[in-house]
VEXTOR-773235 format. One record per atom (N, C-alpha, C, O, CB): x, y, z. Coordinates in steps of 0.2 Angstrom, whole numbers, plus 2048, in hexadecimal, padded with zeros to 3 digits. Glycine has a CB too. Example, Ala and Ser with C-alpha at 12.3 -4.5 7.8 and 13.67 -1.06 7.14 Angstrom:
2
8427E4827/83E7EA827/8427F0827/8477EF82A/8397EA82D/8407F5823/8447FB824/840800827/843806828/8467FD81D/
END
This chain:
220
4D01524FB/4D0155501/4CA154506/4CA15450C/4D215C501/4C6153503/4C0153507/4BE14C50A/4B814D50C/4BC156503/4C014750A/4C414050E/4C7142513/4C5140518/4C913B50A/4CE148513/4D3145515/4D114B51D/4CE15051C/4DC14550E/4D5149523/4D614D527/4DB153526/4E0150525/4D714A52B/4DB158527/4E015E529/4E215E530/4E0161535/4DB166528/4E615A531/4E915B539/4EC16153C/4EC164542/4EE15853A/4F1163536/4F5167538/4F4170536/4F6175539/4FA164536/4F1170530/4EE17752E/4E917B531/4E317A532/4EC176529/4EC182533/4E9187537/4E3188533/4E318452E/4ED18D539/4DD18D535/4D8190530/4D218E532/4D018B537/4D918E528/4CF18F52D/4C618C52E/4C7184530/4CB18052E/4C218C525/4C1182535/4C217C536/4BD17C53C/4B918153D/4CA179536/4BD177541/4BA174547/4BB17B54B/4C017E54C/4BE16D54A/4B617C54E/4B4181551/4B917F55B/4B717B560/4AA18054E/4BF18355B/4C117C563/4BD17B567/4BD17656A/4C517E568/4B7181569/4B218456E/4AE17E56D/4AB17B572/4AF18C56D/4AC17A567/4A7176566/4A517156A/4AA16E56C/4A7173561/4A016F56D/49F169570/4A116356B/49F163565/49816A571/4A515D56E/4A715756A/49F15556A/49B15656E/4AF15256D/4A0151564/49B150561/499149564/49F147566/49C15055A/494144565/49413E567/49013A563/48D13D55E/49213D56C/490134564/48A12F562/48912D55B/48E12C557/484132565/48412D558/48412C550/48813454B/48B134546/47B12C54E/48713954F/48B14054A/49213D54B/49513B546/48B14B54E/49413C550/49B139551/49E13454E/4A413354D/49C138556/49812E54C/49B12B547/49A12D540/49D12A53C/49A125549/49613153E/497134536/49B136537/49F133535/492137532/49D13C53B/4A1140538/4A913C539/4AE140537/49F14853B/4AB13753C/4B313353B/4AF12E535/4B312B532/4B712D543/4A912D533/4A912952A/4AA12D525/4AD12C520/4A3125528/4A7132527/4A9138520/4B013A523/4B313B51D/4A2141520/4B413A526/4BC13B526/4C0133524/4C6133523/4BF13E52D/4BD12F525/4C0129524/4BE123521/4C011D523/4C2128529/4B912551B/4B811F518/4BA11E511/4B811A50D/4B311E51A/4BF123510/4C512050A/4C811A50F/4C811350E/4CD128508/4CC11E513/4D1118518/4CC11351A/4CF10E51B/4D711B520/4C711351C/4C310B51C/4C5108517/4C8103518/4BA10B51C/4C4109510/4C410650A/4CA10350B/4C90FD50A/4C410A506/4D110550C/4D510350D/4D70FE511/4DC0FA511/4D710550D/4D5100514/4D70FB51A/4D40F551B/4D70F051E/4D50FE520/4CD0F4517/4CB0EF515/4CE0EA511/4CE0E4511/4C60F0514/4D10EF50D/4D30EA506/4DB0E750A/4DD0E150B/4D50F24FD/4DF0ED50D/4E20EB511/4E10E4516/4E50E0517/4E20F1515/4DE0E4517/4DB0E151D/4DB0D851A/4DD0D251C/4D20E4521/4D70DA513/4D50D350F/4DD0D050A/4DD0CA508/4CD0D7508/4E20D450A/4E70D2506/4EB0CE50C/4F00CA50C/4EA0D8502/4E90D2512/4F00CE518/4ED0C9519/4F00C751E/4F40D3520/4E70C6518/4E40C051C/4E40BA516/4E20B5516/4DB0C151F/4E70BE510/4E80B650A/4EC0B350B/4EE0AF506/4E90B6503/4EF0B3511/4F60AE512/4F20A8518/4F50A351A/4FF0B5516/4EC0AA51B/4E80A8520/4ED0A8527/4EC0AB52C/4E30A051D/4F20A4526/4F60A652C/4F60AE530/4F50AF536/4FD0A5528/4F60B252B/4F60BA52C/4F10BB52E/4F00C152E/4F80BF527/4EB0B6531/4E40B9532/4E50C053B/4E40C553E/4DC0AF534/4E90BA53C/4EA0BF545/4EB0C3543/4E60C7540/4EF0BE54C/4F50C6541/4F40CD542/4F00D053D/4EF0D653E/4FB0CF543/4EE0CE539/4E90D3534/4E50D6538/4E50DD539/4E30CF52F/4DF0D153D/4DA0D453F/4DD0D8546/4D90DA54A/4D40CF540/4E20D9547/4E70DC54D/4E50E354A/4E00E754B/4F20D954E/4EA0E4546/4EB0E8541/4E60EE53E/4E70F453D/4ED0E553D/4E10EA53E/4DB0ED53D/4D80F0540/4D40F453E/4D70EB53C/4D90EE547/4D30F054D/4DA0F754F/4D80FC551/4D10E6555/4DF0F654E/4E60FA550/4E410154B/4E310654F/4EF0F454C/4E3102546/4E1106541/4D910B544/4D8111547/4E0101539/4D6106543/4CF107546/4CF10C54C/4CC11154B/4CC101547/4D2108552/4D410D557/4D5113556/4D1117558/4D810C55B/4DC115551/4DD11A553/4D711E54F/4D712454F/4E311B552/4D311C54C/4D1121546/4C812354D/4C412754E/4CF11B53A/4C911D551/4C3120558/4C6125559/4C312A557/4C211B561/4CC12755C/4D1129562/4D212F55C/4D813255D/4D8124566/4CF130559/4D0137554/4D8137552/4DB13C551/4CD140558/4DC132552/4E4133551/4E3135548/4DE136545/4E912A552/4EB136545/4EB13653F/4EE12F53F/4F212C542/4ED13C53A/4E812F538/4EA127535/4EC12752F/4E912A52A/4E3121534/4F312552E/4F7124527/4F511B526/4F8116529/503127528/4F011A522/4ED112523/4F310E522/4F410A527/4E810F51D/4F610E51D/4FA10851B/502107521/504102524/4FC10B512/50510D520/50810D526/50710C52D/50B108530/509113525/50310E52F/50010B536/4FF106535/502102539/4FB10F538/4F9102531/4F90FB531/4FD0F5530/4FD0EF532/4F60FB52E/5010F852B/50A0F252C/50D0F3532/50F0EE535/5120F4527/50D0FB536/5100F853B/50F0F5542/5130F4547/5130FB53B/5070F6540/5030F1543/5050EA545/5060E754A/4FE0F153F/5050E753E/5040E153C/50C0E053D/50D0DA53F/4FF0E0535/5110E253C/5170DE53E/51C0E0546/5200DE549/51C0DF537/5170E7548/51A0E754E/5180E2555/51B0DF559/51A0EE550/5110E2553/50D0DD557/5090D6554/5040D4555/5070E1559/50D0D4551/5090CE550/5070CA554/5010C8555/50A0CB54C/50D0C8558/50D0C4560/5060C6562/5020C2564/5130C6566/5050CD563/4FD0CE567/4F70CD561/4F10CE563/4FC0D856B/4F70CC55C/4F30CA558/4F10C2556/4EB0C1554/4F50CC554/4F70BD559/4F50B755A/4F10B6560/4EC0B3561/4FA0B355A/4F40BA566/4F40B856B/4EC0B956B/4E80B556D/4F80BA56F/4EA0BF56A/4E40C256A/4DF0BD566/4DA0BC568/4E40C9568/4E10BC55F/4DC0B855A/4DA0B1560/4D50B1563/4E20B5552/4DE0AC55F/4DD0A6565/4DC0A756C/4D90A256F/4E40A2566/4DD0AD570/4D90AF577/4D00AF574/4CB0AE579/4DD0BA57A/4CE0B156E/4C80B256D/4C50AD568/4BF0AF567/4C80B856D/4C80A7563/4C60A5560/4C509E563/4C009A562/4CA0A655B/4CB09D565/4C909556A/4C609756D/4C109756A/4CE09156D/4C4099575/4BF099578/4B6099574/4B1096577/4C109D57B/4B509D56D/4B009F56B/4AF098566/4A9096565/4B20A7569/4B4094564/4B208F55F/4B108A565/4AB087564/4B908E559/4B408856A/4B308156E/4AE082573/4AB07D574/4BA07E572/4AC087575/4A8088579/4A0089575/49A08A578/4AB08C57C/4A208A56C/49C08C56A/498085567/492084565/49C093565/49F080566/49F07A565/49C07756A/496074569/4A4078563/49E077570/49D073575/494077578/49107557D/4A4074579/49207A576/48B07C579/486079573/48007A574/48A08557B/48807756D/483076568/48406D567/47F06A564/48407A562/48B06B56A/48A06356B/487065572/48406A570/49105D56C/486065578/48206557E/47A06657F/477064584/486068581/47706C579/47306E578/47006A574/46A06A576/474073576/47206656F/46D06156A/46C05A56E/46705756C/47105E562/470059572/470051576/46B05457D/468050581/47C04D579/46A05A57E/46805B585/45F058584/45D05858A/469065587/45D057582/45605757F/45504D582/45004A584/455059575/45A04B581/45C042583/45B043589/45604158C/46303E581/46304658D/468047593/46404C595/466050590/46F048592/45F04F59A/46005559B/4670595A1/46905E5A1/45905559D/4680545A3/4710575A6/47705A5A3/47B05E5A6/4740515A8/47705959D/47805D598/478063596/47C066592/47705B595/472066599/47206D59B/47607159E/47807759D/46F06E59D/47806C5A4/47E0705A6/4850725A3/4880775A5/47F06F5AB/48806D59F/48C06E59C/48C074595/491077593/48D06859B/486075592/48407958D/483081591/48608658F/47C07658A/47E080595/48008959A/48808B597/48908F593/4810895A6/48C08659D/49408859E/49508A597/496090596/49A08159F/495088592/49708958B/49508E588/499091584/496084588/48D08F589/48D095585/48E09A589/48E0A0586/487096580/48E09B58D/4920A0594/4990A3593/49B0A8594/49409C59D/49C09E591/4A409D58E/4A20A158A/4A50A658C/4A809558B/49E0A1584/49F0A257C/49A0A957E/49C0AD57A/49B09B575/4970AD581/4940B3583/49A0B6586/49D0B8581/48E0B4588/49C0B658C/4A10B958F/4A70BA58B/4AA0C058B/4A30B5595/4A90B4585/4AF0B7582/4AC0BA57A/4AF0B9575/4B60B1582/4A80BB57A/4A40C0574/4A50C4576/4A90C8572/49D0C0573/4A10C857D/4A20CF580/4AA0D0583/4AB0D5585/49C0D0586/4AD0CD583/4B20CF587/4B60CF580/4BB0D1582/4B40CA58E/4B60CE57A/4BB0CE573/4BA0D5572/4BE0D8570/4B90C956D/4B30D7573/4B30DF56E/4B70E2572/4B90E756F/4AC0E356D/4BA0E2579/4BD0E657A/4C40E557C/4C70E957D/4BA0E957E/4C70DD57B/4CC0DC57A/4D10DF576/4D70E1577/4CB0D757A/4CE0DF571/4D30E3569/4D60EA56C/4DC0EC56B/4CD0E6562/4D00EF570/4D10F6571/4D60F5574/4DB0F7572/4CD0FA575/4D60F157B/4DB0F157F/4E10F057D/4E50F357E/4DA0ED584/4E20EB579/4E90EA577/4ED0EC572/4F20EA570/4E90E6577/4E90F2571/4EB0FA56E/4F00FF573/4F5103571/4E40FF56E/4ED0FC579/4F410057C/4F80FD57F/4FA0F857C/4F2106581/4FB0FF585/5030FC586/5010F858B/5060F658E/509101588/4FB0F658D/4F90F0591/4FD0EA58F/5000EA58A/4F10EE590/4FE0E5595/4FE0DF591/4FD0DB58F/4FB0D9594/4FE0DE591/4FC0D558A/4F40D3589/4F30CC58E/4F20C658D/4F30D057F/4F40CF592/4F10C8598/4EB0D059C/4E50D159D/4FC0C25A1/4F00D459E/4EC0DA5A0/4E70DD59D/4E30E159F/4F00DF5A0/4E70DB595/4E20DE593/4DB0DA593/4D50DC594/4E40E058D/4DF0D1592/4D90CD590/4D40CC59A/4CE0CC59C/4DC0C458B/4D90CD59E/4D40D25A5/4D20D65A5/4CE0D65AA/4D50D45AA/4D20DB5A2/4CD0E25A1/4C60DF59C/4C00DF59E/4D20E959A/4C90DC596/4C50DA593/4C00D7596/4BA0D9596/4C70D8590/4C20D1599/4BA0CC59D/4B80CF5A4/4B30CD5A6/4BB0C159F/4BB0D35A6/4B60D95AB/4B20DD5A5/4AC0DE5A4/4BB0E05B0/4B60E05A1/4B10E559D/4AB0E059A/4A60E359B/4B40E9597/4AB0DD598/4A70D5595/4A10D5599/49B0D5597/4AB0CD596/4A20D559E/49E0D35A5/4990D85A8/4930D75A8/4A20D35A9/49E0DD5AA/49C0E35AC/49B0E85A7/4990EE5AA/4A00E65B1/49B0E95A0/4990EE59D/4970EA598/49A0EB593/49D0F359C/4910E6597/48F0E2593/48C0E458C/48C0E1587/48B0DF597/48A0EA58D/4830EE58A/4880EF584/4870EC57F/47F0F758E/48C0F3585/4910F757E/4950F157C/4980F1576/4980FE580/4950EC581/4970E857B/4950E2579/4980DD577/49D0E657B/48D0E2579/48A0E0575/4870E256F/4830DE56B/4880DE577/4880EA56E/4840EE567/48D0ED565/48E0EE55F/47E0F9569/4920EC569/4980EC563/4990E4562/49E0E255E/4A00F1565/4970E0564/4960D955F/4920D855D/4920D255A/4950D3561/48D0DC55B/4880DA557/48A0DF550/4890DC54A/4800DC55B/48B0E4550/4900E554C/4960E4548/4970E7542/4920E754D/4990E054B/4A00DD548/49E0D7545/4A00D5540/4A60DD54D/49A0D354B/4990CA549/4940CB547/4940C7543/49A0C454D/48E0CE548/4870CD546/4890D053C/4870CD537/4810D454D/48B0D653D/48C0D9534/48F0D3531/48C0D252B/4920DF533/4950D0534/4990CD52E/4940C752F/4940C4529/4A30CC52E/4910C3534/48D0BE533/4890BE52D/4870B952A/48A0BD538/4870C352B/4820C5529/4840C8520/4800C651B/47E0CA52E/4890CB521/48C0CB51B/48F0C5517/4910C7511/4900CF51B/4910BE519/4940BA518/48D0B3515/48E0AE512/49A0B851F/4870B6519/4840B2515/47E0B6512/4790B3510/4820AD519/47F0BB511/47E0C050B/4810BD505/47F0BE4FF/4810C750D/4880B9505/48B0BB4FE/4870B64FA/4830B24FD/4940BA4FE/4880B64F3/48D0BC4F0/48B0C34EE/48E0C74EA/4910BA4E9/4850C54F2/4820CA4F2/4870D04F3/4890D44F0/47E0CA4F5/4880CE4FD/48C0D54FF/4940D44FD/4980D8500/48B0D5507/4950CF4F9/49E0D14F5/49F0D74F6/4A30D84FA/4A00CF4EB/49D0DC4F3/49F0E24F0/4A10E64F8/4A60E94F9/4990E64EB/49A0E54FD/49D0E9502/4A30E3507/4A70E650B/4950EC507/4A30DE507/4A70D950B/4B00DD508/4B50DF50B/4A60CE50A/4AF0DF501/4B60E0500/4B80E7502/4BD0E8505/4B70DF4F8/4B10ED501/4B60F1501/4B50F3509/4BA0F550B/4B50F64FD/4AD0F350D/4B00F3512/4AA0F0518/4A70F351C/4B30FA512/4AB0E7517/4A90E451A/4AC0E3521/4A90DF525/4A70E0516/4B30E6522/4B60E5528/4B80E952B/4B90E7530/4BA0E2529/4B90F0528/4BB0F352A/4B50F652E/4B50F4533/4BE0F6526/4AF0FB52B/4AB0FC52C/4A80F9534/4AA0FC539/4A90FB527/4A50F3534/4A30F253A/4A80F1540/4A60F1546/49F0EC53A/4AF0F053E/4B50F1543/4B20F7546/4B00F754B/4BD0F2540/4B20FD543/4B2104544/4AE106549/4AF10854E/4B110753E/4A8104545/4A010554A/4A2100553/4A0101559/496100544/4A70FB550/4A50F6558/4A90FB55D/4A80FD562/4A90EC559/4B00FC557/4B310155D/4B4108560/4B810A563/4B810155D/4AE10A55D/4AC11055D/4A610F563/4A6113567/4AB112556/4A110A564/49C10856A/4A110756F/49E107575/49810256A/4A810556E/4AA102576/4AE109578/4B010857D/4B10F9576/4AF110574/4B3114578/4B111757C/4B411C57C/4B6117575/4AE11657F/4AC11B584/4AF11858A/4B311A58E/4A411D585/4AC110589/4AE10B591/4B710B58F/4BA10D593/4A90FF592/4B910A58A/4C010B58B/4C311158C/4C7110590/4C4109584/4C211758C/4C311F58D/4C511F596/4CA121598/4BC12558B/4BF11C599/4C011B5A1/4C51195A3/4C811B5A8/4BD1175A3/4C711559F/4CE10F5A1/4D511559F/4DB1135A0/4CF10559A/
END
């Protein structure tokens, strides 16, 4: 019991009068309620991506879970996450390739333009464009996932997104440096960090990135 939330039971408990809590207390205290279901969800997360096809809606799914556990919902993991992953998968491709192709060709294309620029210096300008491309849709991904949590649609959302990208740069760059900066860093850790990639090498920094972007999403 001492994992699990009490939703529904009267009694001792959260004080209502309390001031909600913020910032680092706020995120211990949803990891000390939720980091059984991290566990899971990772493992979760790592079984629906061995088909590699399933990588979209996996990481859909995930970021779908994660939300609610920001948004203080109750999280039944397994349940919520299947129906994650088969009510939406369409927004989980769509979302994977809105942020994978841009980020792969554009990250390609600024590091051929960047090695030849030193010959060509005109070449520079083709390399700016590119890694411009590959910033803007960095910051504009962390908050793409949130958005398409709700009943936006995902053309509406990925326009929230690259304004928010833009104009609210700050939070979402301590939540890419969290999500891509950790697992960058866990992946060439291994086979050291195996143990944490399995149980909760995804879950975890999901959690923290979407837990930095909720405040600018709350506005919305």
């Amino acid at each position: 019991m001492f994992f699990r939330k009490d939703y529904a039971a009267p009694g001792p408990g959260v004080d209502p009068d309390e001031p909600e809590k913020t910032g680092v207390a706020r995120f211990a205290e949803i990891l000390s309620l939720e980091c059984v279901t991290l566990v899971k969800l990772n493992l979760l997360f790592l079984v629906s991506c061995v088909p590699v096809l399933t990588i979209p809606p996996a990481v859909f799914a995930m970021n779908h879970v994660v939300r609610m556990m920001v948004l203080d919902q109750p999280v039944i993991c397994f349940y919520h996450y299947r129906t994650a992953f088969q009510r939406f998968w369409r927004r989980g491709y769509a979302a994977f390739f809105a942020v994978a192709l841009p980020l792969c060709l554009s990250g390609y294309g600024g590091w051929f333009y960047l090695s030849r620029a030193m010959e060509t210096p005109l070449l520079l300008a083709p390399f700016t464009l590119c890694s411009t491309v590959f910033l803007v849709t960095l910051l504009a991904s962390t908050y793409f996932y949130g958005l398409l949590t709700t009943e936006r649609s995902v053309w509406e959302s990925l326009r929230l997104a690259l304004l928010l990208g833009v104009g609210r740069p700050f939070r979402a760059v301590l939540s890419a440096l969290c999500v891509y900066g950790t697992l960058l860093a866990a992946v060439l850790a291994l086979p050291i960090s195996g143990i944490y990639l399995l149980l909760v090498g995804f879950s975890a920094p999901c959690l923290l990135g979407g837990f930095l972007i909720r405040t600018v999403l709350r506005q919305l």
